[in-house]
VOKE-160743 format. One record per residue: x, y, z of N, C-alpha, C in turn; residue in three letters. Coordinates in steps of 0.05 Angstrom, whole numbers, padded with zeros to 5 digits, always signed. Layout:
BEGIN
XYZXYZXYZALA/...
//
This chain:
BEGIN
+02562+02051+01159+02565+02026+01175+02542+02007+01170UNK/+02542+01975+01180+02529+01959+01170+02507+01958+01199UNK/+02491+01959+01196+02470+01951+01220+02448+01947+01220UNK/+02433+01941+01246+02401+01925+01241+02385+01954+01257UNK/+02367+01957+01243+02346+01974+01259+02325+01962+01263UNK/+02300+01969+01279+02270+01968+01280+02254+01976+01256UNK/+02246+01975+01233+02230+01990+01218+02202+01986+01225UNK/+02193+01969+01238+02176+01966+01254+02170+01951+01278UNK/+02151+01959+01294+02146+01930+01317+02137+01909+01301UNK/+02140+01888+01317+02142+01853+01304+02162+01836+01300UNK/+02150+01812+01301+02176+01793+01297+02198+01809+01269UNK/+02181+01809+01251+02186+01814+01218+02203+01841+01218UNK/+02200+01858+01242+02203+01893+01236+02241+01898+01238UNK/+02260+01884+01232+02283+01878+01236+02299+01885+01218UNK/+02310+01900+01211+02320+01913+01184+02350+01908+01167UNK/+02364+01902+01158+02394+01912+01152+02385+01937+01138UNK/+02409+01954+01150+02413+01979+01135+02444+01991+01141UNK/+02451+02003+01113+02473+02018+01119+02470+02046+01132UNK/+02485+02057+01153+02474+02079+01154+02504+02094+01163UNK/+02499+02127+01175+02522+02146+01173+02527+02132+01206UNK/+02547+02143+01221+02556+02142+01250+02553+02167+01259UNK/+02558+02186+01272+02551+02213+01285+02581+02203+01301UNK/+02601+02229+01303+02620+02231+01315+02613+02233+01345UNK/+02631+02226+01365+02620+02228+01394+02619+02254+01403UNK/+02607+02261+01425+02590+02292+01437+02623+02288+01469UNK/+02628+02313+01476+02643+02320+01488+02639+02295+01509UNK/+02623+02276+01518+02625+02259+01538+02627+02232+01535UNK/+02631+02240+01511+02620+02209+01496+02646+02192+01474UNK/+02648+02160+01467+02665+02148+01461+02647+02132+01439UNK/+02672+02129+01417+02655+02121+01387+02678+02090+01393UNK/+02666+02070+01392+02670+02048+01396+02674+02026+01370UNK/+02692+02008+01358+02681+01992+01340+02670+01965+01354UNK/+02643+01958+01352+02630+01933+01359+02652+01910+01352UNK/+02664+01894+01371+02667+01873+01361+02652+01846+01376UNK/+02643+01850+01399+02621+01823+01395+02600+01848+01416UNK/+02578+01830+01405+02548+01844+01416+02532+01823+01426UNK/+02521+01830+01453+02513+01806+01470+02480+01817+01460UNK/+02467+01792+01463+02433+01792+01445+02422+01793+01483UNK/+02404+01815+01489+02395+01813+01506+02364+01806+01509UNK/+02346+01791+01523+02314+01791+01524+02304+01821+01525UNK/+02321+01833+01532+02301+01869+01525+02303+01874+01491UNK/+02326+01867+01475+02327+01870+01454+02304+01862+01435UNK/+02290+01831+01435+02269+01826+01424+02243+01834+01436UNK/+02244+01842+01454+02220+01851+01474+02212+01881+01462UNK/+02239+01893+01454+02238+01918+01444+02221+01919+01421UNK/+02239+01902+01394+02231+01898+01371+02200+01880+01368UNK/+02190+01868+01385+02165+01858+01386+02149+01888+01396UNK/+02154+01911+01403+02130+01930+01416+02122+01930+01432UNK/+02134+01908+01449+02122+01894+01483+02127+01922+01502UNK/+02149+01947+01495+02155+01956+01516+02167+01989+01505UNK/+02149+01986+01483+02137+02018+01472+02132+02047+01489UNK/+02121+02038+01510+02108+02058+01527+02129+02067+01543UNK/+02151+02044+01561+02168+02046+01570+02195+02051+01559UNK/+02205+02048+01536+02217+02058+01519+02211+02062+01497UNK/+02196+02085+01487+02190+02095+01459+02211+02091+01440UNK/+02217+02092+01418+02233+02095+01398+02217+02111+01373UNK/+02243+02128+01367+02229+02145+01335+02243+02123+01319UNK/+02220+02105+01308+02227+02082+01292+02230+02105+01259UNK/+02248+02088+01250+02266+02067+01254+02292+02083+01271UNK/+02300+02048+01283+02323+02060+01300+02343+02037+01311UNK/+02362+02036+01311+02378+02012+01308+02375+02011+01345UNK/+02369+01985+01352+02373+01972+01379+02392+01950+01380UNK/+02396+01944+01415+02418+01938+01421+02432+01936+01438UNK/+02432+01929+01469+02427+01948+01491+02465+01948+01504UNK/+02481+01920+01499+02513+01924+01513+02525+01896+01491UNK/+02552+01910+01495+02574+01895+01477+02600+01903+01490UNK/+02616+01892+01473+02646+01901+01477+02657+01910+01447UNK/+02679+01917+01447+02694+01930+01433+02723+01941+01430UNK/+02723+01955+01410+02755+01974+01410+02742+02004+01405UNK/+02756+02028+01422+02761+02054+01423+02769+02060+01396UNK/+02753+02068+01390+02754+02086+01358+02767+02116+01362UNK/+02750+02125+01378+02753+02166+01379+02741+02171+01412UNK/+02745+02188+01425+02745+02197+01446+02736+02225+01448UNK/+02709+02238+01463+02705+02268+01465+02731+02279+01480UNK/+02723+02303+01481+02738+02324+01489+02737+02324+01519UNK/+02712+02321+01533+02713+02320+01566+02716+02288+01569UNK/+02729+02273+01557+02734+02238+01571+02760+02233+01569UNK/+02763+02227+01596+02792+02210+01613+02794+02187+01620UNK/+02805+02171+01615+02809+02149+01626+02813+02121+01602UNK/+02798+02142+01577+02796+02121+01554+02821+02129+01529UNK/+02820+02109+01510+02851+02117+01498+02834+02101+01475UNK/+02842+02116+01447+02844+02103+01420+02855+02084+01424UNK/+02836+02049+01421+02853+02015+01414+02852+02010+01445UNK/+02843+02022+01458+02832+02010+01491+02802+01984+01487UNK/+02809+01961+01495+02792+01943+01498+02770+01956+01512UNK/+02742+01954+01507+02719+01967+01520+02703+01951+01527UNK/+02682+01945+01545+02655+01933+01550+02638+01950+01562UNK/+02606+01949+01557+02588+01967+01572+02562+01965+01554UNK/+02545+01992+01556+02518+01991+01546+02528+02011+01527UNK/+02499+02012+01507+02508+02027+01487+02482+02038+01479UNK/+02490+02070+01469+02468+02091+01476+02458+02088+01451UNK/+02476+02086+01423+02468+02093+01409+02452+02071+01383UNK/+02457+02042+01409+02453+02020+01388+02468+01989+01389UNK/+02470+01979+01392+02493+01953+01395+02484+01935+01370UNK/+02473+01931+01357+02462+01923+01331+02476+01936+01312UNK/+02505+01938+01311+02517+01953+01281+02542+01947+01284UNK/+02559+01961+01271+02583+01952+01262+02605+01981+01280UNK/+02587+01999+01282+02608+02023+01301+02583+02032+01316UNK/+02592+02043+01343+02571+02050+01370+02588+02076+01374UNK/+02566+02093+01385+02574+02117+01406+02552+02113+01434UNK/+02575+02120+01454+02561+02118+01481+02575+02135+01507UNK/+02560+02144+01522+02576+02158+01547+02595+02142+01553UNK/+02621+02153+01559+02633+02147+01571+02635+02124+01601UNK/+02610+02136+01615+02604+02132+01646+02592+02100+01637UNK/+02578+02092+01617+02570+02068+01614+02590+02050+01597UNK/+02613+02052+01599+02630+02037+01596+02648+02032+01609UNK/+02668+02008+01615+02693+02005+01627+02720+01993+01614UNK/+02743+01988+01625+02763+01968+01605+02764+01947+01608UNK/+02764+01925+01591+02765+01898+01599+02793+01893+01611UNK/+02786+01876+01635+02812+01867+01649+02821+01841+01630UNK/+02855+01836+01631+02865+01824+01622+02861+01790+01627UNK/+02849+01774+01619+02841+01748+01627+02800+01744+01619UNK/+02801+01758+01611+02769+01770+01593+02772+01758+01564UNK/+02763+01745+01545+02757+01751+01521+02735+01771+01515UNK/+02734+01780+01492+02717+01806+01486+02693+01796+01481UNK/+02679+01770+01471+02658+01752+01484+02645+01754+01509UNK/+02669+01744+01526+02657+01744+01552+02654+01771+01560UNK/+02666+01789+01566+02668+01822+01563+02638+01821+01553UNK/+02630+01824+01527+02600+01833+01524+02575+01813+01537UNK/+02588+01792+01546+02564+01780+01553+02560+01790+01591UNK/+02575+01810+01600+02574+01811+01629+02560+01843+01639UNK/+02558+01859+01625+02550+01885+01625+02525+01885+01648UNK/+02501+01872+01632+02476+01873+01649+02475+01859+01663UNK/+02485+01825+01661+02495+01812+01688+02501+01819+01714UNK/+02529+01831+01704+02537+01838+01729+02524+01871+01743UNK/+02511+01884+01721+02495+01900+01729+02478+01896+01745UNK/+02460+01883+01736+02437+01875+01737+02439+01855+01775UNK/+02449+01837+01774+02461+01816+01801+02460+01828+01821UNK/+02488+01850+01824+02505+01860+01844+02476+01883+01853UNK/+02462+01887+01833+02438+01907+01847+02420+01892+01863UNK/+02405+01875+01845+02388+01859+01866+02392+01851+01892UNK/+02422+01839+01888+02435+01835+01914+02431+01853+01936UNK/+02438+01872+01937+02443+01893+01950+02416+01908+01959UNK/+02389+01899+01939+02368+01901+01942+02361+01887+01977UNK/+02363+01867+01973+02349+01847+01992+02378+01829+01999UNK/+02395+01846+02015+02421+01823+02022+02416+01801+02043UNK/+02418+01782+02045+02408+01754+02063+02416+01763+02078UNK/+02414+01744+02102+02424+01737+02127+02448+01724+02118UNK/+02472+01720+02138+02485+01700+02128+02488+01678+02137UNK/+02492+01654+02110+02482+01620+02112+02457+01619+02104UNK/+02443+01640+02089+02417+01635+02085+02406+01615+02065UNK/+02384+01605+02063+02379+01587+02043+02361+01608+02033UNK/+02361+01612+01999+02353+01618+01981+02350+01610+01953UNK/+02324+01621+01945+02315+01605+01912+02319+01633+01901UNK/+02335+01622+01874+02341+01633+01851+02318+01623+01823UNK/+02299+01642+01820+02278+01620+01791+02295+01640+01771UNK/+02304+01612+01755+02319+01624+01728+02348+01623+01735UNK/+02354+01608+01743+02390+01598+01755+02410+01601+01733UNK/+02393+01590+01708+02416+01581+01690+02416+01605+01668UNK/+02403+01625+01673+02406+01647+01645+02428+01667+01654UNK/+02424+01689+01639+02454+01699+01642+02456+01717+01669UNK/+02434+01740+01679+02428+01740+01709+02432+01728+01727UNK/+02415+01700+01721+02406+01685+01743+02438+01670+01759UNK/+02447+01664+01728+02478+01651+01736+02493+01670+01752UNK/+02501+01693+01746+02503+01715+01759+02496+01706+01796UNK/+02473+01718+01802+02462+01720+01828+02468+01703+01844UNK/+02474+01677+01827+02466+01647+01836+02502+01644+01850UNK/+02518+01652+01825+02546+01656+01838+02549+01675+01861UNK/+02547+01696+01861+02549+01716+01877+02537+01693+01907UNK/+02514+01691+01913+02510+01676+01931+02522+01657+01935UNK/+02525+01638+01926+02543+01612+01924+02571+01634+01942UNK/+02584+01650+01933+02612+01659+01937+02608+01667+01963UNK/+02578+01680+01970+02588+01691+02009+02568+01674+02020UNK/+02568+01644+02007+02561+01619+02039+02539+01618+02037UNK/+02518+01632+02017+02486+01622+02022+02482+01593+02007UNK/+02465+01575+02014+02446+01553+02001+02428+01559+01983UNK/+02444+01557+01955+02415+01563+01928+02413+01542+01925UNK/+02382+01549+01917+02357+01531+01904+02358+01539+01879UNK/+02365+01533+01856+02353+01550+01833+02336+01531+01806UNK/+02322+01542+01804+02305+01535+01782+02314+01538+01757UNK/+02302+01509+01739+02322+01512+01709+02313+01491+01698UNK/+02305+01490+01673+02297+01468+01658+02315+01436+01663UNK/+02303+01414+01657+02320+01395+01670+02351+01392+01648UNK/+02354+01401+01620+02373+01401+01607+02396+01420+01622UNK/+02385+01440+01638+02405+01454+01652+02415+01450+01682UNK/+02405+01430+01688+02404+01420+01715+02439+01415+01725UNK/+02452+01400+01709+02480+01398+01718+02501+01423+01717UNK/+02487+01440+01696+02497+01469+01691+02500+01487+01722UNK/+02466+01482+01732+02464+01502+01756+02480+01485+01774UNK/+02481+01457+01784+02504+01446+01803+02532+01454+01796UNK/+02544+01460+01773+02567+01466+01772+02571+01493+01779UNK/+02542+01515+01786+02555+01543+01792+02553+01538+01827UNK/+02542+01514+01842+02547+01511+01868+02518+01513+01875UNK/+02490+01512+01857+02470+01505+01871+02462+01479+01867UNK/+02434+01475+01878+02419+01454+01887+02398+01456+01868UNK/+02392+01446+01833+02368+01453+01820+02347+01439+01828UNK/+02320+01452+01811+02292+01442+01821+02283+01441+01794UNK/+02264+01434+01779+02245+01447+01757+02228+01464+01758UNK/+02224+01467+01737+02201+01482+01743+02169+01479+01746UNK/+02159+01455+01741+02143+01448+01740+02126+01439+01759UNK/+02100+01423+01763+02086+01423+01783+02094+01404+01818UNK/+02119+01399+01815+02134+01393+01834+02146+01418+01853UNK/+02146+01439+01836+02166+01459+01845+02165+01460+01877UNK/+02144+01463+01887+02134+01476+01916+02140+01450+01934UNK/+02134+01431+01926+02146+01409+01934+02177+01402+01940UNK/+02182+01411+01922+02218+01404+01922+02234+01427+01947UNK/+02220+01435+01941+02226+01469+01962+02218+01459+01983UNK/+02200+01449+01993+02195+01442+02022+02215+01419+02028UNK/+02229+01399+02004+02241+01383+02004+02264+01388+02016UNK/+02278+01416+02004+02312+01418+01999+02308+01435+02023UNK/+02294+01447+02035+02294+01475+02057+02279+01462+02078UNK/+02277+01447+02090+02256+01446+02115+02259+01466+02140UNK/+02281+01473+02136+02275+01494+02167+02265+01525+02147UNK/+02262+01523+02116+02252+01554+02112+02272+01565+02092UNK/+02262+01576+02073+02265+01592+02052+02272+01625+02061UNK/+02298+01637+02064+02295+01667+02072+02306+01683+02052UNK/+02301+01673+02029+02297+01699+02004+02301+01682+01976UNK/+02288+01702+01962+02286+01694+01927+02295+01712+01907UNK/+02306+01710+01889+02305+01726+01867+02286+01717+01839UNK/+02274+01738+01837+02259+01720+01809+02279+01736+01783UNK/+02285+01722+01756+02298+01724+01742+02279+01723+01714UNK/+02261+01697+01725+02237+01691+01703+02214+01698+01695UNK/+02203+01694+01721+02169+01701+01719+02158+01676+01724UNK/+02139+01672+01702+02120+01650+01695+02101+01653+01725UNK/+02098+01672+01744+02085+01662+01761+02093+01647+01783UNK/+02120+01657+01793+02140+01640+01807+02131+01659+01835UNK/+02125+01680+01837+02119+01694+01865+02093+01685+01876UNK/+02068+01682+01858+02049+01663+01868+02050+01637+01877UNK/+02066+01617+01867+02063+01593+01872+02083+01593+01899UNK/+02091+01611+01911+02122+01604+01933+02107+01618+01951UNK/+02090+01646+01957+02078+01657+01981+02076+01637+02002UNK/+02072+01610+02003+02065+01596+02028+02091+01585+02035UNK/+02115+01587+02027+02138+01581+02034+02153+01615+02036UNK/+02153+01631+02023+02166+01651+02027+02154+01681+02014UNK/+02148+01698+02048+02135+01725+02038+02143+01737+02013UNK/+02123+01753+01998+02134+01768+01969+02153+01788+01986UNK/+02150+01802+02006+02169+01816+02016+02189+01814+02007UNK/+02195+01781+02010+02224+01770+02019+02229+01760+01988UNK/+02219+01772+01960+02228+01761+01934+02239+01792+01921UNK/+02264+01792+01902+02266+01810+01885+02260+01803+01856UNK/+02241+01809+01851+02240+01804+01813+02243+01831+01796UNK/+02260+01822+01767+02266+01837+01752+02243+01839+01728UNK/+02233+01816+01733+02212+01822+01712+02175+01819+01715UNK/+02169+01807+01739+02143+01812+01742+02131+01832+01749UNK/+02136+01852+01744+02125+01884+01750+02105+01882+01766UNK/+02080+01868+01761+02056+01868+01780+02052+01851+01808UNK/+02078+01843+01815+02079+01831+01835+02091+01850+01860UNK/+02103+01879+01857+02098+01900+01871+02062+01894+01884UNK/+02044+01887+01871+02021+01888+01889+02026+01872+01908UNK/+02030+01853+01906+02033+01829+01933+02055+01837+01951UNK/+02075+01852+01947+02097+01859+01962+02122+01855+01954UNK/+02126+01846+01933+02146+01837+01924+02165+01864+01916UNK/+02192+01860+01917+02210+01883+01913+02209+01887+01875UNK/+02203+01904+01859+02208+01902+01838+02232+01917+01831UNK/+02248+01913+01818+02275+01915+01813+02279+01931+01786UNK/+02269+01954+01782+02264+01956+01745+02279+01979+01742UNK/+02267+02004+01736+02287+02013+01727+02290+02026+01696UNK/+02299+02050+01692+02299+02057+01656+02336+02039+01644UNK/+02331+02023+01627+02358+02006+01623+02365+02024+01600UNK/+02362+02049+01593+02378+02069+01575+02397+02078+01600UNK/+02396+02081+01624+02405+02097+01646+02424+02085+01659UNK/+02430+02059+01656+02458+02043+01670+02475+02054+01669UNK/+02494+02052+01682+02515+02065+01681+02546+02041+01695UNK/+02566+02041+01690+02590+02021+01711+02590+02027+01741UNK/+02589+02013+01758+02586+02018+01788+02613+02001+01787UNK/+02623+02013+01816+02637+01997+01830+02643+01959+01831UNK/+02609+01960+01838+02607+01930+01841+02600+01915+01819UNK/+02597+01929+01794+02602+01925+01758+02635+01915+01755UNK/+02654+01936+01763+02680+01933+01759+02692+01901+01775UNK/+02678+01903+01800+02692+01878+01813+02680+01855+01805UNK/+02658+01853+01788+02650+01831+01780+02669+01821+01755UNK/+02671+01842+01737+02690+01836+01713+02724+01833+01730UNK/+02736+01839+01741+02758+01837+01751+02756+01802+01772UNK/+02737+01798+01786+02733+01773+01785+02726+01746+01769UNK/+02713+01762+01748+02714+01745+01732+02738+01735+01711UNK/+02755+01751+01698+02780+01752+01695+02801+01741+01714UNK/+02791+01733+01734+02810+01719+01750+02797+01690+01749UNK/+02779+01685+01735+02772+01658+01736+02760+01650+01767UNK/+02738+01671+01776+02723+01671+01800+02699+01666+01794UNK/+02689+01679+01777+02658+01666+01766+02652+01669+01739UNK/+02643+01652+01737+02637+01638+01704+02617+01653+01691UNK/+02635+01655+01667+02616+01673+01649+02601+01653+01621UNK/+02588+01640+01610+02578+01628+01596+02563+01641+01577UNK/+02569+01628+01550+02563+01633+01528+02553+01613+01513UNK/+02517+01613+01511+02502+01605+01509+02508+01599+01470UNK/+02513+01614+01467+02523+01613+01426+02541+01629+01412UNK/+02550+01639+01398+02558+01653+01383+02548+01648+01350UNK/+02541+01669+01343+02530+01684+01310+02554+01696+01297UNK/+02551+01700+01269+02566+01727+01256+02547+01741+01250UNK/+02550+01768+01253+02538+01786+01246+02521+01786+01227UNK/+02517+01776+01201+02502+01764+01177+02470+01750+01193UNK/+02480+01739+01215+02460+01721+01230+02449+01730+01257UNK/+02459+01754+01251+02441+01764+01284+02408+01764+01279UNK/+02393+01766+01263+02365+01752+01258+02356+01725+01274UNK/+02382+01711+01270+02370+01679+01285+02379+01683+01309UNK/+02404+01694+01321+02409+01701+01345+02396+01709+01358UNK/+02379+01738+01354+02349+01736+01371+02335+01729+01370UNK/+02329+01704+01346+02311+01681+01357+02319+01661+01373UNK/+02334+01657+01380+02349+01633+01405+02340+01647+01424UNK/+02348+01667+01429+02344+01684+01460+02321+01685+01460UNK/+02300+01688+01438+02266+01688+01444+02262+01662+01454UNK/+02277+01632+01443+02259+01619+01445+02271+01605+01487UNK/+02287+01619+01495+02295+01620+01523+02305+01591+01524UNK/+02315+01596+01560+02314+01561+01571+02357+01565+01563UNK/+02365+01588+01560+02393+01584+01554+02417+01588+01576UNK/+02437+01583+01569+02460+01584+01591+02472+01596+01594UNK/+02464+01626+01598+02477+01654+01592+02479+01668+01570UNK/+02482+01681+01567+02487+01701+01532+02483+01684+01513UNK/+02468+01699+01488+02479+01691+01463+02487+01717+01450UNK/+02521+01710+01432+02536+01735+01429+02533+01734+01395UNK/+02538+01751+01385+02547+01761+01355+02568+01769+01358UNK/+02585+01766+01336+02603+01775+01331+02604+01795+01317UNK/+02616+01826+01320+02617+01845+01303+02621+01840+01279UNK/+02610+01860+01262+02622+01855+01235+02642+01885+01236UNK/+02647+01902+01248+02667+01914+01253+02688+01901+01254UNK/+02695+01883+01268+02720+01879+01275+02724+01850+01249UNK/+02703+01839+01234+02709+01824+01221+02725+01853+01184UNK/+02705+01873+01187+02728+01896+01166+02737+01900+01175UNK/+02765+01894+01206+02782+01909+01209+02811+01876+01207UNK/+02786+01865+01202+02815+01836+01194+02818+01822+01225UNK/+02807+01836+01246+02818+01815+01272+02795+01800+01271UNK/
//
């Protein structure tokens, strides 16, 4: 099969290589990639940023969720069928042309899905429906979302918007009409920020999600306790109090509230956005878009599986 590995950490360490597939293990489903969503852990990976926390015996093809078609099926899995539409994480790689993965981290795409949108929702709606549930508001609450318009943030930002809270969310000004169309109120990011927030909230800020970073839990403490923030990515803001939200992302698995996000979304309930699409030839520049951030949800590749299978 055709795929990209790590041969080393670095921008540069990015490989094409042909390599064998390994048939699936009694729990497990051999998948053909047909689109692969580029995640910020993916280049984070291949830069060495996050070595310690996920080792790899380089070389090793990364990759972290996509969608697909059901190739082969173990011996202990039910529910899945050879030519069953798939979406989920992927154990063994999402960077190639065929995947094997537990079962438990995959689901079926509901009917009203393209297999696009299908890969671009995995950690989304993963990722959202947790935080949520982390730190659930009051209800009617007014809350800031930093990072509104990426593929998370859009996420969270809907989810709230849907049970009656007031987002604030943060987003470069090119994305500003983007975040009003998922039903918030944008801000920038820039040295206004704290300002604008005292602007749009005067009776009070009662919760945040951080999506971004840059230092978004420091500059808000005087409007809203770190208590009262969940971030996914400032790890060191657990010192101040902040909820950190992390986690081993080999270990996801479909939840409940995974399924009803995709079945809502398929109903045309919340918007799934696709920031670009690649062919497979070009997934090199694909994770450079997603490095260089500031985007409107996913950027997807398209399998080159499903381009040798003629669809």
């Amino acid at each position: 099969m055709n795929a990209y590995l790590v041969s080393h950490y670095g921008p540069d360490g990015l490989q094409h290589a042909t390599l064998d597939q390994r048939p699936p293990g009694p729990e497990e489903i051999a998948i053909r990639l047909d689109a692969i969503a580029i995640n910020p852990l993916d280049w984070k990976i291949r830069n060495g940023w996050l070595d310690e926390m996920i080792p790899l015996p380089l070389p090793a093809v990364i990759g972290s969720e996509g969608a697909g078609t059901v190739l082969s099926v173990g011996a202990d899995v039910t529910g899945f069928a050879v030519g069953d539409r798939i979406a989920g994480f992927i154990d063994s790689g999402a960077f190639a042309e065929t995947a094997v993965t537990r079962a438990a981290r995959l689901l079926p795409v509901p009917a009203g899905l393209s297999t696009e949108q299908a890969a671009a929702l995995p950690t989304a709606a993963e990722t959202a429906t947790r935080i949520y549930a982390l730190l659930h508001p009051e209800p009617a609450s007014t809350v800031v979302v930093n990072g509104a318009a990426g593929s998370v943030g859009s996420m969270i930002t809907q989810l709230l918007v849907r049970d009656g809270h007031a987002v604030i969310g943060t987003a470069s000004a090119d994305n500003h009409d983007y975040v009003r169309g998922l039903g918030a109120t944008p801000i920038g990011y820039g040295p206004a920020l704290v300002d604008d927030l005292r602007r749009l909230a005067p009776a009070g800020i009662h919760a945040g999600y951080d999506t971004t970073g840059h230092g978004f839990i420091g500059r808000v403490t005087d409007l809203l306790p770190a208590r009262r923030i969940v971030t996914i990515v400032d790890f060191a803001a657990a010192a101040q109090g902040a909820i950190v939200a992390g986690g081993d992302p080999t270990q996801l698995t479909i939840t409940a509230a995974v399924r009803e996000v995709f079945d809502s979304a398929a109903r045309g309930e919340l918007r799934v956005s696709i920031a670009a699409s690649y062919d497979f030839d070009a997934l090199p520049d694909a994770l450079a878009l997603s490095e260089r951030g500031h985007l409107r949800g996913r950027v997807i590749v398209r399998g080159k599986g499903r381009e040798s299978a003629g669809v």
